[in-house]
C-alpha positions in Angstrom: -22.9 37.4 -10.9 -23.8 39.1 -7.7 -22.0 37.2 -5.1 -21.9 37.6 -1.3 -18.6 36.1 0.0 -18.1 34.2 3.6 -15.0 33.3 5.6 -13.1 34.8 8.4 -9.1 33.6 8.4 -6.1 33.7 6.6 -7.1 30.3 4.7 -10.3 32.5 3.0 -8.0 35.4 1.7 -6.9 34.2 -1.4 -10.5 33.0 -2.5 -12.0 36.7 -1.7 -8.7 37.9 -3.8 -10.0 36.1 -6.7 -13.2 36.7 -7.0 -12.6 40.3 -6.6 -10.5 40.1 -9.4 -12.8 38.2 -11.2 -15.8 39.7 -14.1 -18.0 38.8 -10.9 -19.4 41.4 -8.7 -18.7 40.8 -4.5 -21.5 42.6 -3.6 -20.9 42.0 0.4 -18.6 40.2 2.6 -19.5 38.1 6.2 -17.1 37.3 8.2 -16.9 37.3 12.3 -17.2 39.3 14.6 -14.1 41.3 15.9 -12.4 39.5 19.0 -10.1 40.4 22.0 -6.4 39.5 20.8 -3.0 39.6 22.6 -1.9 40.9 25.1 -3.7 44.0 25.7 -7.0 42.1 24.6 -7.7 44.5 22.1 -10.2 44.2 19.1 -8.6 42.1 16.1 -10.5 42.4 13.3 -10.6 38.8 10.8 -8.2 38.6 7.5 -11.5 38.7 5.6 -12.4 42.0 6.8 -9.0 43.8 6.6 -9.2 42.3 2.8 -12.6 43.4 2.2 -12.0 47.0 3.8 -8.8 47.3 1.6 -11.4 46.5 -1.8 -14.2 48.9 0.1 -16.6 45.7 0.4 -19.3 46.2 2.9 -19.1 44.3 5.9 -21.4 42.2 7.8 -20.7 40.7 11.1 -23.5 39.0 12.9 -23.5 36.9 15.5 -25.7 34.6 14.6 -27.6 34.0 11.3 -30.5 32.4 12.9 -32.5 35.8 13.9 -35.3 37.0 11.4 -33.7 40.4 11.2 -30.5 38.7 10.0 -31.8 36.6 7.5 -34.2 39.2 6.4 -30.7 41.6 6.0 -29.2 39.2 3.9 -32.4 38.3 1.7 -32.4 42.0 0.7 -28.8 41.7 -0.4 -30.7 40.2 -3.7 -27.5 37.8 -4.4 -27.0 35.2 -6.8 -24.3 33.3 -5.0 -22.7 32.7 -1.6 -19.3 31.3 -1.6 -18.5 30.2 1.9 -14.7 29.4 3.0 -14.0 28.3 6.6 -16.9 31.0 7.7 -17.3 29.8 11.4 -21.0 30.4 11.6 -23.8 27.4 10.9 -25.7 28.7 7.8 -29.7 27.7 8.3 -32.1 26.6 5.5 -33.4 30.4 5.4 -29.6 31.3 4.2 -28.5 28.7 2.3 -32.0 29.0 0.2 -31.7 33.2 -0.3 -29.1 33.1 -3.3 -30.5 32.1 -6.6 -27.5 29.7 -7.0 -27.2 28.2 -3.3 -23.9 28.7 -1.6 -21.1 27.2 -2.7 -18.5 26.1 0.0 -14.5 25.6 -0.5 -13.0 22.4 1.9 -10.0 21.6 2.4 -9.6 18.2 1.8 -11.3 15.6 -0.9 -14.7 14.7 0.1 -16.4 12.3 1.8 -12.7 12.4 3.8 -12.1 14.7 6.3 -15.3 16.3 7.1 -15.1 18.8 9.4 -12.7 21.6 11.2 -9.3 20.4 11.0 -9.1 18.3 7.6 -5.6 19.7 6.6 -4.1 18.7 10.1 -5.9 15.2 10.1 -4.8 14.3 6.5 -0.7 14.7 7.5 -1.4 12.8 11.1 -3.0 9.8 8.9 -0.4 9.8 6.7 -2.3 10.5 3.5 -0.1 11.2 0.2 -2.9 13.1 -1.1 -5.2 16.0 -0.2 -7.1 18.9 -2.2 -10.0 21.1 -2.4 -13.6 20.5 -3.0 -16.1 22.5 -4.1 -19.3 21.6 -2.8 -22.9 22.7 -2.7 -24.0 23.2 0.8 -26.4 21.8 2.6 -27.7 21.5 6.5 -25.3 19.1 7.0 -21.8 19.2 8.2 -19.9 19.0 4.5 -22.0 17.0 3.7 -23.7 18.6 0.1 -23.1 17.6 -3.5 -19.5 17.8 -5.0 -19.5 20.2 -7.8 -15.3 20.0 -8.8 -12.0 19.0 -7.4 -8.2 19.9 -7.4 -5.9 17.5 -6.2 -2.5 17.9 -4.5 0.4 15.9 -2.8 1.0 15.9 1.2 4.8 15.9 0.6 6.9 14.0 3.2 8.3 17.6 4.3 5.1 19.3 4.7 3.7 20.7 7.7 0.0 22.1 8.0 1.5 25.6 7.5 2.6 24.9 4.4 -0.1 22.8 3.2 -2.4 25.5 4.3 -1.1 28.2 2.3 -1.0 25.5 -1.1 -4.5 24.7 -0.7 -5.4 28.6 -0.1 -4.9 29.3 -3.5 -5.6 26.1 -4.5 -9.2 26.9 -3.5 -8.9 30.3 -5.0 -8.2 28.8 -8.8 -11.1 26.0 -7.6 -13.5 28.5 -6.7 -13.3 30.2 -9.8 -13.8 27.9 -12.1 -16.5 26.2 -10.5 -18.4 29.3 -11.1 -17.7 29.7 -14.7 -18.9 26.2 -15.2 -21.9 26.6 -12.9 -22.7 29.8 -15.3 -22.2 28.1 -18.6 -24.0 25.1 -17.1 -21.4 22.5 -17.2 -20.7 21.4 -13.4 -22.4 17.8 -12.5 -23.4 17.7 -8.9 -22.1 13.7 -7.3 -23.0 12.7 -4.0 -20.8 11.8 -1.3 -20.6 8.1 -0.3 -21.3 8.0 3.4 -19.4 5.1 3.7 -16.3 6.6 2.6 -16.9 9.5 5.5 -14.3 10.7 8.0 -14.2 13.3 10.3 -11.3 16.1 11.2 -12.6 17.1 14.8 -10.9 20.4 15.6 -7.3 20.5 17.6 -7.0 20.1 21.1 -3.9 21.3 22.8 -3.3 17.9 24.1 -2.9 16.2 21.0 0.1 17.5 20.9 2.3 15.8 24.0 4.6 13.5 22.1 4.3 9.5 23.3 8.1 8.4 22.5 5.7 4.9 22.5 4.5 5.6 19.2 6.7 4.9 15.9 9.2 7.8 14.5 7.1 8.2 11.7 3.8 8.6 13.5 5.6 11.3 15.9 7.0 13.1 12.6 3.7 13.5 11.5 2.4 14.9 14.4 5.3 17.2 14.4 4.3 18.1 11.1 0.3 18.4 11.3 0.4 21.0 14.7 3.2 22.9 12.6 2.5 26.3 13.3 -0.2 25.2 15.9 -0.2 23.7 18.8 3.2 22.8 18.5 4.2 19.3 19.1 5.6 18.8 23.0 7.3 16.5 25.4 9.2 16.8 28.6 12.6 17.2 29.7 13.4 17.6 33.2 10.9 20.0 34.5 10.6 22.2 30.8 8.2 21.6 28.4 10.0 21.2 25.6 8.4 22.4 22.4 9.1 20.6 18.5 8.8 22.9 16.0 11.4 20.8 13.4 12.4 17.3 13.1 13.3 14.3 10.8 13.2 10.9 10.5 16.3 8.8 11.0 16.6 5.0 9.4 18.3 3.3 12.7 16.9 0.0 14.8 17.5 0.9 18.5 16.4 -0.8 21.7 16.9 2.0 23.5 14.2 3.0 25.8 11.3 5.4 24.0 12.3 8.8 24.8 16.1 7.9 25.6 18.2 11.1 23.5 20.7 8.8 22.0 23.0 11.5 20.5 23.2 15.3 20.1 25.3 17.7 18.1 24.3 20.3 15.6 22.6 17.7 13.0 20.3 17.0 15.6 18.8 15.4 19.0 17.9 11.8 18.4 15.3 10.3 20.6 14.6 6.7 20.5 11.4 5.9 19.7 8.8 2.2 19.4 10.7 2.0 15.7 13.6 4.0 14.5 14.9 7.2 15.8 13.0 10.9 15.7 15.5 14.0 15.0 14.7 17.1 16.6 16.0 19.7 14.4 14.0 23.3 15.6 13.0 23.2 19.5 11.5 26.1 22.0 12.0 26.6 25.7 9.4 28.2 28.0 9.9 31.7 27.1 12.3 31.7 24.7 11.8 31.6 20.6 12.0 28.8 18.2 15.7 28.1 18.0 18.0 25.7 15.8 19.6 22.8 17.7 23.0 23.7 17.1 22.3 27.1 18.9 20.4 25.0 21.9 23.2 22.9 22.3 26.0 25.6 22.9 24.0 26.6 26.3 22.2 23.4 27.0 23.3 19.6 27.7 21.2 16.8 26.4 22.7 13.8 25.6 21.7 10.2 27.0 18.8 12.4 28.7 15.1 11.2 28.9 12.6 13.0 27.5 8.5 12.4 28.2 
């Protein structure tokens, strides 16, 4: 098969891996356009295209895919298939119509749930045991086409969206690949979503992630957890923003005030929360790096502080 693949960040990597490594043929790779980074602003381009450069893809890099001369580009391409991972552009009818196949789209989460940007992040801050990856054919809507196959896998009570990310990364790459070979031999039976089973994953905002010492130590593990590498779960201590990179649960009734440290030394700072006790275990300063507690505690003192 001819296929053109789609996707611009780490998360798409592994799926472009595979299918270059496949019998299929990538004829072409999209991805978006390079972007000011760092410090000096300079052009960064996306994990897709240093991937695709590496395999001596061709690259495309529109800014839209709306324009006639676009679309027109891509119809000329002559491809079979589009495979579409965590792209970032809106594909119209005009696209999603070219291939002879369709495009085929890899989510991170199992369908109808978690629609949207941020499924791997929303499925830890629910609490979900399980996640996955769905292969679905796209259509106008946002996730919403026909399921084609599914792999299923657990949310672990350790995991943090990092982690999970880079699971369902090749998770999707071992999805995506067989999905084809059954869509070539004919064996894949497209199901429809139930809408009433729908959620939505809205993309992260950086203010999701102040800590309210209100809230149970579970739900604050969690969130801990889901903006694990980013934003970085927060709170306040003194005048320093206080940044939660680590943390674990701790099985203690308190009725301490939410946000009261209760005790510090290496193990741990425990915070009183609405129910039970949250450790901190990894924190960050303003300006300094991630750092164990045991090494934030030789310099800093904590205990019977308020935090928030």
């Amino acid at each position: 098969m001819k296929i053109v693949f789609a996707g611009t960040p780490e998360f798409s990597v592994a799926a472009l891996e595979a299918l270059v490594a496949s019998t299929h043929d990538v004829i072409a790779v999209y991805t978006q356009p390079d972007r000011p980074s760092g410090r000096g602003r300079k052009l960064q381009s996306s994990p897709v295209k240093e991937c695709a450069l590496v395999h001596q893809i061709p690259v495309y890099q529109p800014l839209s895919l709306r324009d006639a001369d676009a679309q027109q580009e891509f119809a000329d391409l002559g491809a079979d298939l589009m495979v579409v991972v965590a792209y970032g552009l809106i594909l119209p009818a005009a696209i999603l119509d070219s291939p002879r196949l369709g495009c085929l789209n890899i989510h991170a989460s199992l369908l109808p749930r978690w629609r949207g940007a941020a499924p791997i992040q929303r499925a830890i801050l629910a609490g979900d045991r399980n996640t996955g990856i769905t292969i679905m054919q796209m259509d106008e809507g946002l996730d919403t086409g026909d399921m084609l196959l599914k792999l299923e896998c657990e949310i672990t009570k350790l995991d943090t969206a990092g982690s999970l990310h880079d699971r369902l990364s090749g998770l999707g790459a071992r999805a995506i690949i067989d999905a084809i070979d059954q869509l070539e031999s004919g064996q894949l039976q497209p199901q429809a979503q139930d809408e009433q089973l729908a959620c939505y994953a809205a993309k992260l905002d950086k203010a999701e992630a102040q800590l309210d010492w209100h809230k149970t130590a579970a739900e604050l593990d969690r969130q801990v957890r889901a903006f694990n590498p980013w934003p970085v779960a927060q709170t306040h201590w003194h005048d320093k923003v206080l940044r939660v990179w680590e943390c674990a649960l701790v099985e203690q009734a308190t009725q301490l005030q939410p946000g009261k440290v209760v005790h510090a030394d290496r193990q741990g700072i425990d915070v009183a929360t609405a129910s039970g006790l949250l450790r901190l275990k990894k924190i960050q300063l303003p300006g300094g790096k991630p750092m164990s507690v045991d090494a934030f505690l030789n310099a800093h003192d904590i205990d019977g502080d308020m935090l928030g």
